[in-house]
N, C-alpha and C positions, 0 to 999 in steps of 0.2 A: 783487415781488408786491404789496407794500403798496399802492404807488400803482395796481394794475389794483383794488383792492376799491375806494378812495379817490373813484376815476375812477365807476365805474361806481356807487358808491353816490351821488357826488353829483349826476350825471346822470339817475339815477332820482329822486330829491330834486326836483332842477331841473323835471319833466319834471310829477311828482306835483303841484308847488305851482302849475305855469303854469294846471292842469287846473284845479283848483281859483278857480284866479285870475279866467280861463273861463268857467268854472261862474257864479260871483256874478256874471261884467258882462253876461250876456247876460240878454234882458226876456222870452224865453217856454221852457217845455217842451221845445220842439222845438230848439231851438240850446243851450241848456243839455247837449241829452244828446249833441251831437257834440263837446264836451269831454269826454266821460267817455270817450270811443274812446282818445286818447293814454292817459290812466291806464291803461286796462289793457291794451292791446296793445305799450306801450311801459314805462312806470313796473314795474310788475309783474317783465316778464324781468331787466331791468337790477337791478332790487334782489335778485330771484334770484338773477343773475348773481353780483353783491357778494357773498353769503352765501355760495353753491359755492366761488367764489376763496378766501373765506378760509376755512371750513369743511369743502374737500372736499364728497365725496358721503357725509358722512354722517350723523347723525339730521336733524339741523338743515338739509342742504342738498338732502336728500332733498325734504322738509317746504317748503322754497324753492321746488323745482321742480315738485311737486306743485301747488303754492299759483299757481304763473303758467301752469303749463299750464292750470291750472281756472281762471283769469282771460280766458285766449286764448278756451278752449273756448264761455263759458259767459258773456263779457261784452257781445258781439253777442245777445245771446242776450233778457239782462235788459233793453237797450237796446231792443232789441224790442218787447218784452211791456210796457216803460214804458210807449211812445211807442202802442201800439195799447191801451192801459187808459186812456190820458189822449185818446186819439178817443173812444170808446166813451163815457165820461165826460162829454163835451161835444157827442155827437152822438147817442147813446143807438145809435149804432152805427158796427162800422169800415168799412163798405164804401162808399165812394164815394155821394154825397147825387146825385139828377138835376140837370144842369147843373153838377156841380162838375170845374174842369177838376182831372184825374188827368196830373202830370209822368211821363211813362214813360223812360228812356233807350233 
């Protein structure tokens, strides 16, 4: 059981510092915050994960999984709200300027 906390905590580690790593080498806003997607969709469950394993489900792993489901929930979320606060910021608005092309998929 050792090595499944071991595993998944240093995975979550690994996972957390690459985002990080990410984070500093990119040169604007907008690729800056698609590094923060692994931290919390990924770093978050896995260090969870760690704590449940060894902790079971109780105060503390409870508090784990609470803590990454409101990562899951809620980190597309801030990712959002950054990324249209930093339009608005620089464009005094977010809706598409005349002539700007808009990527749709």
């Amino acid at each position: 059981m050792r090595w499944l906390v071991w595993t998944l905590l240093g995975l979550g580690v690994l996972v957390e510092a690459l985002s990080v790593a990410g984070l500093l080498a990119m040169p604007n806003l907008a690729d800056r915050l698609h590094f923060l997607t692994p931290a919390t969709s990924l770093g978050g469950p896995l260090l969870a994960g760690a704590v449940v394993a060894k902790e079971a489900l109780s105060h503390q792993g409870i508090v784990a999984v609470l803590t990454a489901a409101f990562l899951l929930a809620f980190g597309p979320v801030i990712g959002h709200a950054t990324a249209r606060a930093a339009r608005i910021r620089r464009h005094q608005d977010w809706r598409p300027r005349p002539g700007e092309t808009v990527h749709r998929p």
